[in-house]
HTML snippet that shows the backbone in 3Dmol.js (N, CA, C, O; Angstrom):
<script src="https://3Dmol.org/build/3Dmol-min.js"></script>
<div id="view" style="width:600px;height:400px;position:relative"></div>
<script>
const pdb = `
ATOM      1  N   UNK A   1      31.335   7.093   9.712  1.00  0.00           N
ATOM      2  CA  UNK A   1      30.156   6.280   9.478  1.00  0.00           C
ATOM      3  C   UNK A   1      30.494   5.211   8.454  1.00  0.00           C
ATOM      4  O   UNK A   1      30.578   5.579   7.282  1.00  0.00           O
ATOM      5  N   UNK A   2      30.707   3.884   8.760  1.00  0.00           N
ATOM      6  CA  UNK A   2      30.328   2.688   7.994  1.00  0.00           C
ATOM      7  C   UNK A   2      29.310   2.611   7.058  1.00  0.00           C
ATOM      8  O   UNK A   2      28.204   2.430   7.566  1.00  0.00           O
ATOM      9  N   UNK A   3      29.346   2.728   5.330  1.00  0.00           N
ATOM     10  CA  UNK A   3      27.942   2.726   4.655  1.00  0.00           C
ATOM     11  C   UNK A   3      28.403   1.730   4.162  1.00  0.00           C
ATOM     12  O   UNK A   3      27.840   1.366   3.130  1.00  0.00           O
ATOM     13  N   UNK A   4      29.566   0.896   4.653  1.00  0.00           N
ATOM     14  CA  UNK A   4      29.746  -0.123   3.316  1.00  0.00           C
ATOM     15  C   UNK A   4      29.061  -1.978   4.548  1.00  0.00           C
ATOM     16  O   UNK A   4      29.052  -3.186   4.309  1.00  0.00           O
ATOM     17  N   UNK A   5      28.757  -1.364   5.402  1.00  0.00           N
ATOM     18  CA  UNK A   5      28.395  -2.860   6.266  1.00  0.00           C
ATOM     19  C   UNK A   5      26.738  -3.476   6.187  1.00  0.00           C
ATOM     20  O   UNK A   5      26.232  -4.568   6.448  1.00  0.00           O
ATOM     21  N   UNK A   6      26.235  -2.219   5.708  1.00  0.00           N
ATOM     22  CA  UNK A   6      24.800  -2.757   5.413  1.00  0.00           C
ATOM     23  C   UNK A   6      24.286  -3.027   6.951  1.00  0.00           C
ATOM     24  O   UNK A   6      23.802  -4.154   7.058  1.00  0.00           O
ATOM     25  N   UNK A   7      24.279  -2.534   7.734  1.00  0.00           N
ATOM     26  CA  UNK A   7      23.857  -2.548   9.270  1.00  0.00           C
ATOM     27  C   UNK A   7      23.260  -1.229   9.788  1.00  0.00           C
ATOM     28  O   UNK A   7      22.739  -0.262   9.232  1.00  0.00           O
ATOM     29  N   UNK A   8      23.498  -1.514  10.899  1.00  0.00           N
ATOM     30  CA  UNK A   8      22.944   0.409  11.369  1.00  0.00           C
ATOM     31  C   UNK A   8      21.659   0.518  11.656  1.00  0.00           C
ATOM     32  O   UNK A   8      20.881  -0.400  11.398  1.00  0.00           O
ATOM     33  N   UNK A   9      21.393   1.297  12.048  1.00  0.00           N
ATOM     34  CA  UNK A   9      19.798   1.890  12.534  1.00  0.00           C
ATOM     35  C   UNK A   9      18.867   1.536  11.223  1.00  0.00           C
ATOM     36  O   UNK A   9      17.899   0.776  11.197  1.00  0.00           O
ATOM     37  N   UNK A  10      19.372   2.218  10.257  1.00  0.00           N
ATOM     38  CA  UNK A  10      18.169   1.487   9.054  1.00  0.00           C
ATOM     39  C   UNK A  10      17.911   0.323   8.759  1.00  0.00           C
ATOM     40  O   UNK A  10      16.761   0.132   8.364  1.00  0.00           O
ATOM     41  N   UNK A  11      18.518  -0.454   8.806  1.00  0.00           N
ATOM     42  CA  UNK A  11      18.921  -1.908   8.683  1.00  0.00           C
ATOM     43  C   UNK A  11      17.900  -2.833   9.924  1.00  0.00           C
ATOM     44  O   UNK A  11      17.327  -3.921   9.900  1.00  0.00           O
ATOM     45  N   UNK A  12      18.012  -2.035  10.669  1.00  0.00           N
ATOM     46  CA  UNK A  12      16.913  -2.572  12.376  1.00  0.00           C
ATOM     47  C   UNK A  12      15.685  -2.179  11.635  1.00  0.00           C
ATOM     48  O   UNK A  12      14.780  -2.956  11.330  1.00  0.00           O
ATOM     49  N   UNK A  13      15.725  -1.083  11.408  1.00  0.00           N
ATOM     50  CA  UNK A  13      14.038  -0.091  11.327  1.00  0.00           C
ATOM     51  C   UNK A  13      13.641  -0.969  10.348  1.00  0.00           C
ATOM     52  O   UNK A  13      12.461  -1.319  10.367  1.00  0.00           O
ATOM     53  N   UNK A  14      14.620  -1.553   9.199  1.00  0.00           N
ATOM     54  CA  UNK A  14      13.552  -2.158   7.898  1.00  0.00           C
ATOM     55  C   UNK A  14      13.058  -3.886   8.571  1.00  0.00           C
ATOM     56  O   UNK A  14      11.954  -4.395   8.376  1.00  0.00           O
ATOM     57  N   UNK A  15      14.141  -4.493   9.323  1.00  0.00           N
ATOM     58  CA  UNK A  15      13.342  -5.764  10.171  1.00  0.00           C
ATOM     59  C   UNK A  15      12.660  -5.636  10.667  1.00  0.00           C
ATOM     60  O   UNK A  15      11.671  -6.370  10.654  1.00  0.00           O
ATOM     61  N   UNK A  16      12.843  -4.313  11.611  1.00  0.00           N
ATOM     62  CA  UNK A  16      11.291  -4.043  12.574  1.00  0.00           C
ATOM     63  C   UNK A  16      10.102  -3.961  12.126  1.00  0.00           C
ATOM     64  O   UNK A  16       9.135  -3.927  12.888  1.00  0.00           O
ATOM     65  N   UNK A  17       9.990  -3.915  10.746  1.00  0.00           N
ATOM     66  CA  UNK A  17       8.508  -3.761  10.068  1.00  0.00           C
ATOM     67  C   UNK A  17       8.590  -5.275   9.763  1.00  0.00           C
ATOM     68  O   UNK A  17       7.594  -5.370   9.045  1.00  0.00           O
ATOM     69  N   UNK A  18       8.930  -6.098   9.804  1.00  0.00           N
ATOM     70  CA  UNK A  18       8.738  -7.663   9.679  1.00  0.00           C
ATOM     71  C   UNK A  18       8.157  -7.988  11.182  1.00  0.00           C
ATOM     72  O   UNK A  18       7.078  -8.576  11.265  1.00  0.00           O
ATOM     73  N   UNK A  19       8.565  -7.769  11.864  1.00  0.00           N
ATOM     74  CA  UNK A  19       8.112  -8.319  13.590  1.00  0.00           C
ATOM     75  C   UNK A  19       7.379  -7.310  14.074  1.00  0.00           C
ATOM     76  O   UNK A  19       6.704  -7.711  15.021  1.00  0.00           O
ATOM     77  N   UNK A  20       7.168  -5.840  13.769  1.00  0.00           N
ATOM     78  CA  UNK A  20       5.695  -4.958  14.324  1.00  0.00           C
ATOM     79  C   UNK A  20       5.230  -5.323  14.294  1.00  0.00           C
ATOM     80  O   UNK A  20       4.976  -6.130  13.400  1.00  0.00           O
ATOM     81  N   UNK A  21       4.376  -4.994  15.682  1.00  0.00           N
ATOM     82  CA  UNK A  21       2.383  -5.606  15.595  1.00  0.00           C
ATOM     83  C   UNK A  21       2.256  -5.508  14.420  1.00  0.00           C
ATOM     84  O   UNK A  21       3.037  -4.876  13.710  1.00  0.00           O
ATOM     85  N   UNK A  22       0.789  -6.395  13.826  1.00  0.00           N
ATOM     86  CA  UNK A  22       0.137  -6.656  12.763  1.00  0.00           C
ATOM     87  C   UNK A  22       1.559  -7.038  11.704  1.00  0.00           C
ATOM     88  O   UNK A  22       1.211  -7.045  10.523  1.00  0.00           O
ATOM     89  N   UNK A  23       2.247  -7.181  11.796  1.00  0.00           N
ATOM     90  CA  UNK A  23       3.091  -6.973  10.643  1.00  0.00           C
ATOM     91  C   UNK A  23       2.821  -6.389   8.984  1.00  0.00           C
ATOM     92  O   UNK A  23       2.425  -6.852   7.915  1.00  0.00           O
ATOM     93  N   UNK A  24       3.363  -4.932   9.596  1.00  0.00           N
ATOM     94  CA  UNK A  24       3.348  -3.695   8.338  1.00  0.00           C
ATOM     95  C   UNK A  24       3.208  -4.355   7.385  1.00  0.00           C
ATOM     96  O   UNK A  24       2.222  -4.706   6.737  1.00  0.00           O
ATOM     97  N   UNK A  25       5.118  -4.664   7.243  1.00  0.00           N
ATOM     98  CA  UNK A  25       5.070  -4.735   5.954  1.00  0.00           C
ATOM     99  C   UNK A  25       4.161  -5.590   4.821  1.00  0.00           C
ATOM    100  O   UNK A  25       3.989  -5.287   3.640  1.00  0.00           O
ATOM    101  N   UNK A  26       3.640  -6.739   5.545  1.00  0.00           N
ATOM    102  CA  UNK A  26       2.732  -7.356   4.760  1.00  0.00           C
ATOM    103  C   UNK A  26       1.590  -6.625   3.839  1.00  0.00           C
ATOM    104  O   UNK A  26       1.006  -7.015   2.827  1.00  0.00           O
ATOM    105  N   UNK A  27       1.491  -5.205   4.719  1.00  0.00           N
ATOM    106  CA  UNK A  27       0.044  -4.646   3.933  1.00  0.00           C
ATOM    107  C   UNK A  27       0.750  -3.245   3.360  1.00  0.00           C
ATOM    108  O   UNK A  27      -0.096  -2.354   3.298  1.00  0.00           O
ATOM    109  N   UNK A  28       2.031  -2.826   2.939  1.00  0.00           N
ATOM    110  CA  UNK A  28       2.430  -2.217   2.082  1.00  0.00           C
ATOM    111  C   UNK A  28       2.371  -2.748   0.671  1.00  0.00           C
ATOM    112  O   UNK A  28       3.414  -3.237   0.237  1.00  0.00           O
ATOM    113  N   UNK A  29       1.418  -2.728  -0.032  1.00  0.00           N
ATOM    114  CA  UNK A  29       1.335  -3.504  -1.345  1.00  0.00           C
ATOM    115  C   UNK A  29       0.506  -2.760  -2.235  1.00  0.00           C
ATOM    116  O   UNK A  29       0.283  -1.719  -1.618  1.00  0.00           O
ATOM    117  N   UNK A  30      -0.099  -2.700  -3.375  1.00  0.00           N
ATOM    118  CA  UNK A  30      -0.595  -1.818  -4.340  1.00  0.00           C
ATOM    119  C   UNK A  30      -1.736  -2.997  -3.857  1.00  0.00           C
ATOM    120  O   UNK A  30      -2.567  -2.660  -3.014  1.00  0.00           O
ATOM    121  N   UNK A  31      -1.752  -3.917  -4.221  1.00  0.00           N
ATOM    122  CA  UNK A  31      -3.071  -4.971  -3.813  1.00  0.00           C
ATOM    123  C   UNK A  31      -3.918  -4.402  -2.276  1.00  0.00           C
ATOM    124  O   UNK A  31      -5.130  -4.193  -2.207  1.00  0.00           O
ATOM    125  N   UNK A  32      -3.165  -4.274  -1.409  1.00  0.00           N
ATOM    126  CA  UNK A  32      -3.871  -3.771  -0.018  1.00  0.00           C
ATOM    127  C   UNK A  32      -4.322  -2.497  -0.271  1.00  0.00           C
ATOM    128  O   UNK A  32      -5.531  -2.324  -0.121  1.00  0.00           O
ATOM    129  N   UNK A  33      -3.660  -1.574  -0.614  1.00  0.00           N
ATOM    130  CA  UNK A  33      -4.077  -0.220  -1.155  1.00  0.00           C
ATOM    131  C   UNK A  33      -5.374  -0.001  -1.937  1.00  0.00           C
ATOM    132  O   UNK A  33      -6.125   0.937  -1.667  1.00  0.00           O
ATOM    133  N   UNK A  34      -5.658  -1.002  -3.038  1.00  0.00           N
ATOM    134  CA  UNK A  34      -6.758  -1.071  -3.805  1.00  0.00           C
ATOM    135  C   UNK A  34      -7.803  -1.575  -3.049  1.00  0.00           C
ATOM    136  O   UNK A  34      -8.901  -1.072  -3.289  1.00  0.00           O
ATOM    137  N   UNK A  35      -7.738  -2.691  -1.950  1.00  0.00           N
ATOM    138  CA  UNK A  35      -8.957  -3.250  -1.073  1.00  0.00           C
ATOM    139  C   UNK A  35      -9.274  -1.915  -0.033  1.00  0.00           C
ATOM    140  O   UNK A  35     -10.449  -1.606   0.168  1.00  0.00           O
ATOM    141  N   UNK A  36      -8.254  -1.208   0.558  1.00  0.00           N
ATOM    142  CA  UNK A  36      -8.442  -0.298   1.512  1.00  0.00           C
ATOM    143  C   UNK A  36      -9.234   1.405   0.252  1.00  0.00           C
ATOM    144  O   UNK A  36      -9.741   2.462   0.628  1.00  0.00           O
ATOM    145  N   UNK A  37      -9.066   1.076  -0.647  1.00  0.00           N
ATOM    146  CA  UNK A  37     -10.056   2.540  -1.736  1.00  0.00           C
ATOM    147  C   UNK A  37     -10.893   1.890  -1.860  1.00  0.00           C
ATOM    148  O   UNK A  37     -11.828   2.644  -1.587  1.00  0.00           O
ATOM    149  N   UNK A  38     -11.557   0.398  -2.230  1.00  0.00           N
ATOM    150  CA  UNK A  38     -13.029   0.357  -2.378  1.00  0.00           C
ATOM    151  C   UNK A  38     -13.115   0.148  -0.995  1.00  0.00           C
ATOM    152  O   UNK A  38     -14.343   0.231  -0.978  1.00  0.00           O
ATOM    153  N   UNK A  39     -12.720  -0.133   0.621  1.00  0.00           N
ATOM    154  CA  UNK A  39     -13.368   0.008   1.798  1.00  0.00           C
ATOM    155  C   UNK A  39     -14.285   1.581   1.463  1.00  0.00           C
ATOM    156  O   UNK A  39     -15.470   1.917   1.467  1.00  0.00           O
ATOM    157  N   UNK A  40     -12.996   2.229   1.199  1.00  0.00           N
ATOM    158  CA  UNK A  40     -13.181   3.479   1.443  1.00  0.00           C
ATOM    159  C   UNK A  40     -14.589   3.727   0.682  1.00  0.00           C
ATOM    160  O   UNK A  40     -15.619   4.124   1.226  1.00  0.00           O
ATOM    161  N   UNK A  41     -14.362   3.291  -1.220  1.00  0.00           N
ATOM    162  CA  UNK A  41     -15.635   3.671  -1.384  1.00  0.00           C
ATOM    163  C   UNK A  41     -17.013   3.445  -1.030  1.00  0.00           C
ATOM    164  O   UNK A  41     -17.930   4.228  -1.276  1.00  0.00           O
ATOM    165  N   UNK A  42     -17.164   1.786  -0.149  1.00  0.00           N
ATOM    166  CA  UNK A  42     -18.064   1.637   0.352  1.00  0.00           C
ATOM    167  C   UNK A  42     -18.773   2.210   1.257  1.00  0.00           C
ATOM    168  O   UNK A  42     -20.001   2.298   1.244  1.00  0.00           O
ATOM    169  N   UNK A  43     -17.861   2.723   2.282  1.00  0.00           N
ATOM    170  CA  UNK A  43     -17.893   3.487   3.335  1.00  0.00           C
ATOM    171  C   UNK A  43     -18.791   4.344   3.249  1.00  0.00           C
ATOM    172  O   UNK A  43     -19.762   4.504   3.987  1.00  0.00           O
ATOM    173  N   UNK A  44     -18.209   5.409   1.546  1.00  0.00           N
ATOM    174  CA  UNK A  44     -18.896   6.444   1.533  1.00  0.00           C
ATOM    175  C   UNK A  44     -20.116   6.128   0.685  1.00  0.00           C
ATOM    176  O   UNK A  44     -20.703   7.057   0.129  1.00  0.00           O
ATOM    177  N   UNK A  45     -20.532   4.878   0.552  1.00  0.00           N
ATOM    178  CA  UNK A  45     -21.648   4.802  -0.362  1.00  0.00           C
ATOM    179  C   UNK A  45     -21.887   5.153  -1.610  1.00  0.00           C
ATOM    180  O   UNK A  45     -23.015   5.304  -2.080  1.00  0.00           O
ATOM    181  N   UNK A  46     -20.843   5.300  -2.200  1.00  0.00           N
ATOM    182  CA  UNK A  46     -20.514   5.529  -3.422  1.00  0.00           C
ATOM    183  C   UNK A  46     -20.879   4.546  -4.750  1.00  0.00           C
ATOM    184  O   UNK A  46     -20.431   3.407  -4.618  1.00  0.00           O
ATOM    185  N   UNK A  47     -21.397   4.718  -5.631  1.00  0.00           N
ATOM    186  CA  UNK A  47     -21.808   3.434  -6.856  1.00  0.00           C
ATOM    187  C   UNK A  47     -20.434   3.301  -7.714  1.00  0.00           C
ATOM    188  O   UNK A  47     -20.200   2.209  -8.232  1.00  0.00           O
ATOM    189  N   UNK A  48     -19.459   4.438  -7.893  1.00  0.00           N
ATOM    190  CA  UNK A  48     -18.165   4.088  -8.368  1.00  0.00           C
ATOM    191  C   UNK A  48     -16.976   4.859  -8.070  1.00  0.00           C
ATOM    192  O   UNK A  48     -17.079   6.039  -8.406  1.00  0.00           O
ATOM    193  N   UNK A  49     -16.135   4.608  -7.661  1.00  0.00           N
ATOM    194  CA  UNK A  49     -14.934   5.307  -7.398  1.00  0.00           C
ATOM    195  C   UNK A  49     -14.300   6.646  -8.268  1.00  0.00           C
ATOM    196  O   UNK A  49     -14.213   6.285  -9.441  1.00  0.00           O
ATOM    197  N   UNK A  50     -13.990   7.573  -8.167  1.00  0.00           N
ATOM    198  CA  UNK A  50     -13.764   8.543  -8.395  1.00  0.00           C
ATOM    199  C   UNK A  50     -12.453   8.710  -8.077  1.00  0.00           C
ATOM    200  O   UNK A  50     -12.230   9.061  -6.919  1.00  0.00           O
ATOM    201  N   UNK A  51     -11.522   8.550  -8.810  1.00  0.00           N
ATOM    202  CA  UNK A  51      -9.615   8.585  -8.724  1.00  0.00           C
ATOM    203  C   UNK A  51      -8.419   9.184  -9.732  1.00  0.00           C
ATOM    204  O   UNK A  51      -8.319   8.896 -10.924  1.00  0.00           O
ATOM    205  N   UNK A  52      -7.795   9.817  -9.206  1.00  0.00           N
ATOM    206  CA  UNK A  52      -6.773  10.224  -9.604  1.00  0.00           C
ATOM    207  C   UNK A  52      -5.071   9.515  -9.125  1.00  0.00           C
ATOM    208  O   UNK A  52      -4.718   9.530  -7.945  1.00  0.00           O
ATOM    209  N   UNK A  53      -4.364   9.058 -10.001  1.00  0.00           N
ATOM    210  CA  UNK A  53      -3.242   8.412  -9.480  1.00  0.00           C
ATOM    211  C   UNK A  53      -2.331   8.886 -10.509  1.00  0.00           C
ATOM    212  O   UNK A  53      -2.377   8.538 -11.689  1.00  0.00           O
ATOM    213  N   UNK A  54      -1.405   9.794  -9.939  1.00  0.00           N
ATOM    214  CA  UNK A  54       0.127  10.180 -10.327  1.00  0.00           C
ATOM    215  C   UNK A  54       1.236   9.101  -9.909  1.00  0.00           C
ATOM    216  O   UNK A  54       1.200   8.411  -8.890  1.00  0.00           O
ATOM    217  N   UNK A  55       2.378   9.093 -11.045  1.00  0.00           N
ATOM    218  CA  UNK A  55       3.661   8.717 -10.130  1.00  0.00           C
ATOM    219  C   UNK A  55       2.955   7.168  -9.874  1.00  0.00           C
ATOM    220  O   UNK A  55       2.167   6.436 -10.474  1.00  0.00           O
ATOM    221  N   UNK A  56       3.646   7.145  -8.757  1.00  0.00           N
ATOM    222  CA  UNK A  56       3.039   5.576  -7.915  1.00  0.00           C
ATOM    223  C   UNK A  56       1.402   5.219  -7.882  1.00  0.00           C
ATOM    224  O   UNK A  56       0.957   4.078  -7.756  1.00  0.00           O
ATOM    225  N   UNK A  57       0.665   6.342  -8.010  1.00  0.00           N
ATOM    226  CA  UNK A  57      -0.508   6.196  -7.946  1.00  0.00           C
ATOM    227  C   UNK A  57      -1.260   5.715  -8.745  1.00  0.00           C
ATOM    228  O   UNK A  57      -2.429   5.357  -8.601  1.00  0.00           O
ATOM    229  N   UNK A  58      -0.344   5.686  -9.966  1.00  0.00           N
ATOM    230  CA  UNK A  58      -1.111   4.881 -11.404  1.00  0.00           C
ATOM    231  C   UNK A  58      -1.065   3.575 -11.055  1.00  0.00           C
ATOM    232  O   UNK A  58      -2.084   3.043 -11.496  1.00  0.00           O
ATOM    233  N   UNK A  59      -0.412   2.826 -10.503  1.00  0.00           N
ATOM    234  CA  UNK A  59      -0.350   1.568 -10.310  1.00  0.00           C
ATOM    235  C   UNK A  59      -1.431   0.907  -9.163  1.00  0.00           C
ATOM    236  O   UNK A  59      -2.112  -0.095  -9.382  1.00  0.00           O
ATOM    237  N   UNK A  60      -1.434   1.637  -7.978  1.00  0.00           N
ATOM    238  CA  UNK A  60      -2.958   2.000  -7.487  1.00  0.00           C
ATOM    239  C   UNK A  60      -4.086   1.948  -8.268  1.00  0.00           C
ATOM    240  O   UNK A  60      -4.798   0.973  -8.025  1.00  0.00           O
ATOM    241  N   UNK A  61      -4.429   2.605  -9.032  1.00  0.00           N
ATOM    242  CA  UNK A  61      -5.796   3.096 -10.044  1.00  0.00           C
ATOM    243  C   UNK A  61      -5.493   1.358 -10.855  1.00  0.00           C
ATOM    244  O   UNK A  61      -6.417   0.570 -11.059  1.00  0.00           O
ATOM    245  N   UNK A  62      -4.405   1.143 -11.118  1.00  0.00           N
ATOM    246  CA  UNK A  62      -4.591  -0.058 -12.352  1.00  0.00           C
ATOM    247  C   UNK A  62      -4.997  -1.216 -11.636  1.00  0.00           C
ATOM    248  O   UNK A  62      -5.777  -2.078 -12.042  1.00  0.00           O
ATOM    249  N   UNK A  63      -4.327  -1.168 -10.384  1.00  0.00           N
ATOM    250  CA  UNK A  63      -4.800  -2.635  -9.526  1.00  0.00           C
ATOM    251  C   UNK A  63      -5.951  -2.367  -9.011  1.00  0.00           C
ATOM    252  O   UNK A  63      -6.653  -3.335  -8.718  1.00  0.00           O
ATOM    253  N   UNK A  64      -6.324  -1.381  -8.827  1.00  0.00           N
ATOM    254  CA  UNK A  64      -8.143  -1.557  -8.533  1.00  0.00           C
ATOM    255  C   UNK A  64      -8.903  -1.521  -9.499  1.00  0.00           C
ATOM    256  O   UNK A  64      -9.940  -2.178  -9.421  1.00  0.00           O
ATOM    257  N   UNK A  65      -8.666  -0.863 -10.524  1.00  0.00           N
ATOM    258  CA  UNK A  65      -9.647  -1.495 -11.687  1.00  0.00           C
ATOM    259  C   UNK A  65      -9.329  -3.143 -12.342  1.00  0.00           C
ATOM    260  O   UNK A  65      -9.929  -3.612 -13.309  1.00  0.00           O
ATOM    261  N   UNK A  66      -8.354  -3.781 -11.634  1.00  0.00           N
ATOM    262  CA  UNK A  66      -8.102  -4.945 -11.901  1.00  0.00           C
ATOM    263  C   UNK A  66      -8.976  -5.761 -10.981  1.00  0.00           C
ATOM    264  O   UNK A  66      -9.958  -6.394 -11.366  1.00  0.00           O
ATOM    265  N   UNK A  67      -8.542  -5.699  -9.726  1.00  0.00           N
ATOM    266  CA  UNK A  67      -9.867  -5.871  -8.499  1.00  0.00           C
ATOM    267  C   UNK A  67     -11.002  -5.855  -8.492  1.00  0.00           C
ATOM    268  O   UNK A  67     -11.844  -6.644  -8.064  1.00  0.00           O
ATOM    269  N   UNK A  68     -11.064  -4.664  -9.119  1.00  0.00           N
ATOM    270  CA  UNK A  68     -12.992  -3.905  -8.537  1.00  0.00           C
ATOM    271  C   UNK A  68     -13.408  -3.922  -9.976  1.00  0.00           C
ATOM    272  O   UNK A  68     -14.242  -3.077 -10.299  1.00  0.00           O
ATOM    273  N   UNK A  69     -12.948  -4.774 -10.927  1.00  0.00           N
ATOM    274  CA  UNK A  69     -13.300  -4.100 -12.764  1.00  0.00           C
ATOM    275  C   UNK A  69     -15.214  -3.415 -12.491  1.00  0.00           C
ATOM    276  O   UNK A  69     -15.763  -2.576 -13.204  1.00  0.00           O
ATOM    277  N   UNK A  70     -15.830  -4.127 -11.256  1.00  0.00           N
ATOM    278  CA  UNK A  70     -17.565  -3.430 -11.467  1.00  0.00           C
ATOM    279  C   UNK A  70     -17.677  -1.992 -11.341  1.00  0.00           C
ATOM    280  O   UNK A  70     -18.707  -1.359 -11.574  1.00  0.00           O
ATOM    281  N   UNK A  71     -16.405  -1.430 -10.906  1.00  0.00           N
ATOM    282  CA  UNK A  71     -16.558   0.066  -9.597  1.00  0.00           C
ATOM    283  C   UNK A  71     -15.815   0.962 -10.501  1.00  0.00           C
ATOM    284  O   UNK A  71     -15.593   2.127 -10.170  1.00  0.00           O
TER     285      UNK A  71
END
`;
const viewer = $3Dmol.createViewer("view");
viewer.addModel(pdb, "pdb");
viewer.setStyle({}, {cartoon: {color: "spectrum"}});
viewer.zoomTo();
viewer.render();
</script>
C-alpha cells in the first residue's frame, strides 16, 4: 500500500463530498450545526434551548449562543 501518494479511495471519498448532491461538505460547519439546534428548538416550541456540549460540542454551544444570544 502506497501512503506516501496522497491518492486512493480516501482521497476520492473526501472530493466526493465537494460534488455530492446538495454539497455536504458545505454544511459540515459549527455555524450550520447551531442554525439546525435552534430549527430544532423551534420545532419543539421551546422558549430556550437546553444543551450540553463536550469535546467538539463546546464549540457548538458557543456558536449558538453567538447566533441565538435571545435563546
Amino acid at each position: 500500500m502506497d501512503r506516501g501518494s496522497g491518492g486512493g479511495p480516501n482521497k476520492r471519498y473526501g472530493e466526493s463530498c465537494h460534488t455530492a448532491p446538495a454539497s455536504l461538505i458545505n454544511h459540515l460547519d459549527a455555524a450550520s450545526d447551531a442554525r439546525d439546534m435552534e430549527a430544532l428548538r423551534q420545532a419543539l416550541g421551546e422558549e430556550k434551548l437546553n444543551y450540553y456540549g463536550a469535546s467538539y460540542g463546546t464549540l457548538r454551544g458557543q456558536t449558538y449562543a453567538t447566533l441565538f444570544p435571545q435563546h
